[in-house]
N, C-alpha and C positions, 0 to 999 in steps of 0.2 A: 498329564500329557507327556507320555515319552517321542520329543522331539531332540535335534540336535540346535533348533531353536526353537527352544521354550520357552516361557513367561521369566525362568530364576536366570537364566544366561541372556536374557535377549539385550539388554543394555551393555552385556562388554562384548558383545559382536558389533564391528565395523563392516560393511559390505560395499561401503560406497564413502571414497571421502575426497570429494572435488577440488579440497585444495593442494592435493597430490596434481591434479590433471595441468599437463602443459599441451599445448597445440606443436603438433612435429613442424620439425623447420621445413618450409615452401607448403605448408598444405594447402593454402589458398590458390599457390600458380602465381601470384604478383605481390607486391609489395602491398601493406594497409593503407597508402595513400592511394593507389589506382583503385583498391577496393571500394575506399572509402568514394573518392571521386564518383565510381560509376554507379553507387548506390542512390548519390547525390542525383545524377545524370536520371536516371530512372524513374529517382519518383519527382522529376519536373520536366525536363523537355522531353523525354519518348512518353509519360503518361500525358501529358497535355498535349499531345500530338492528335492532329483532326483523325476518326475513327480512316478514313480513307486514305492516311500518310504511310503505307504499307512500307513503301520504297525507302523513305528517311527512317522507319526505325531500325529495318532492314541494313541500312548504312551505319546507324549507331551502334549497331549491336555487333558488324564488322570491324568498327573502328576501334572496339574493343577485344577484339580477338577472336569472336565468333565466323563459325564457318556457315555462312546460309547460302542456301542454291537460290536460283532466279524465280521470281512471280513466287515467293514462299508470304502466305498472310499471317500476320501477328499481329493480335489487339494490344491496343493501348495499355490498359491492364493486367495484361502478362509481365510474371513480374523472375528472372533469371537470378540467381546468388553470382554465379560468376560465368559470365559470356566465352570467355577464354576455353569452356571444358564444353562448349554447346556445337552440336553438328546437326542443321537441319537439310534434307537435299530438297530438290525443285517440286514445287506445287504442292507444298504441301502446307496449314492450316494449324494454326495454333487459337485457342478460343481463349474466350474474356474468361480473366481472373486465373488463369492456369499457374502452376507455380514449379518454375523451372530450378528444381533444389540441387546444382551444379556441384556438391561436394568432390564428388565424380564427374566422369562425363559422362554427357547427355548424349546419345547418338538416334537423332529421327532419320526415319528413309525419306523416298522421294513418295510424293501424294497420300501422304500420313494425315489422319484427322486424328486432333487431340481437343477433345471438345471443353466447352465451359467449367471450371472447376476443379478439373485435374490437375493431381499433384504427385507428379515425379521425384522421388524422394531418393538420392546416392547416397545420403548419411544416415549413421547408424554406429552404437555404440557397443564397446563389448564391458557388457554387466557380468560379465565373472571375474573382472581384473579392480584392484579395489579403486586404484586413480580414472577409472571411467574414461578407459581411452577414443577417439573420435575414430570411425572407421568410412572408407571411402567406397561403393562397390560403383561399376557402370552402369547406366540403364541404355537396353537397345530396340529399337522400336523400328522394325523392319519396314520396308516400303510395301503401302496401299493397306495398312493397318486403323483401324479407329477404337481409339480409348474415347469409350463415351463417358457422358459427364459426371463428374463429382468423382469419379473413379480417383484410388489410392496407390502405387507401382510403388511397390517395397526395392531397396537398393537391391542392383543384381541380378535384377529380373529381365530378361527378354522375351518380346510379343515378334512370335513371327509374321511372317509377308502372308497379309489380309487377315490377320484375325484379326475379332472383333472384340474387346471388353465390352461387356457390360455395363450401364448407369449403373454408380454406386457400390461398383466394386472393388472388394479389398485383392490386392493379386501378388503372391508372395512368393509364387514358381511359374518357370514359363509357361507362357502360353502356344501351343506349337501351330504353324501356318497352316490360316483358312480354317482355325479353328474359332468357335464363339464361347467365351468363357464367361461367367459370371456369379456375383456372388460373395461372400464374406466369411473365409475364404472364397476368391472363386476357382471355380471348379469346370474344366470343359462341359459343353450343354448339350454340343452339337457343330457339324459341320456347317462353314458359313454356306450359305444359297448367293449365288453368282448367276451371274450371263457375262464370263470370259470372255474376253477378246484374243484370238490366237492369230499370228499371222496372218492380219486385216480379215480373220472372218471372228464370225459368232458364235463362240458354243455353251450349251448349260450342260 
């Protein structure tokens, strides 16, 4: 086999050696005891919170730093890394077991559905550097959009205003408005189907 790693070299290549890897200073955004604290916070009084206490975790998740608009619903088990990088605007809908991976910030619009299972992902590593450094991109999730369930949002990615993901898809580039993508990759399918509302009339 003529490789550049082949079987006779493969043992004195190094491509990855973790105990090179230091975390950059503030990349959390707070100190490791506010971290630790609201990891605490999370998995006891907002997940033991009655499914109907919209408004108290709403508040706990302000008290932390997060930015939520009004009448915005969050399940009990939605679970945030760090509140501080999360921006959700008004009426919009976060589903059970979602998983807000904050390395980055998180920016939802206003009447965003983000269904059951979804995992929002800002971190990400760069594997060509041998200490495995931690990388942060944003994710933006335009207003009147829906990531349907179990779907996957690679850091850096933006869903424009009304598109739609797909259940179960993986989405690694944006997705452009009022578009429906889906798939592993996914891939646009088709324009989303509407009945607009435009200045108080109806239009398709």
């Amino acid at each position: 086999m003529n490789s550049k790693y082949d079987d006779q070299n493969e043992a004195s290549i190094i491509v990855q050696d973790l105990s090179l890897f230091r975390l950059p200073q503030g990349f959390r955004g707070r100190n490791a005891f506010i971290c630790q604290f609201w990891w605490i916070v999370q998995d006891t009084i907002f997940r033991w919170s009655p499914q109907s206490a919209y408004g108290f975790r709403r508040w706990l998740l302000r008290l932390f730093g997060a930015k939520i608009g009004k009448n915005v619903l969050i399940r009990q088990t939605v679970k945030t890394t760090y509140p501080w990088r999360l921006t959700i605007g008004d009426f919009s809908w976060i589903g059970d077991d979602v998983h807000l991976y904050t390395l980055g910030d998180i920016v939802i619009g206003s009447s965003v559905c983000v269904s059951q299972d979804v995992y929002l992902c800002t971190g990400t590593r760069d594997s060509a550097k041998i200490d495995f450094p931690i990388l942060a991109k944003p994710i933006v999730i335009d207003d009147q959009a829906w990531v349907s369930a179990d779907s996957f949002i690679m850091p850096g990615v933006r869903i424009g205003k009304g598109a739609i993901v797909g259940a179960r898809s993986l989405v690694t580039t944006d997705v452009p408005p009022l578009m429906v993508a889906a798939g592993s990759p996914a891939k646009v399918i088709r324009q989303r189907k509407t009945e607009a509302r435009i200045v108080g009339k109806t239009a398709t």
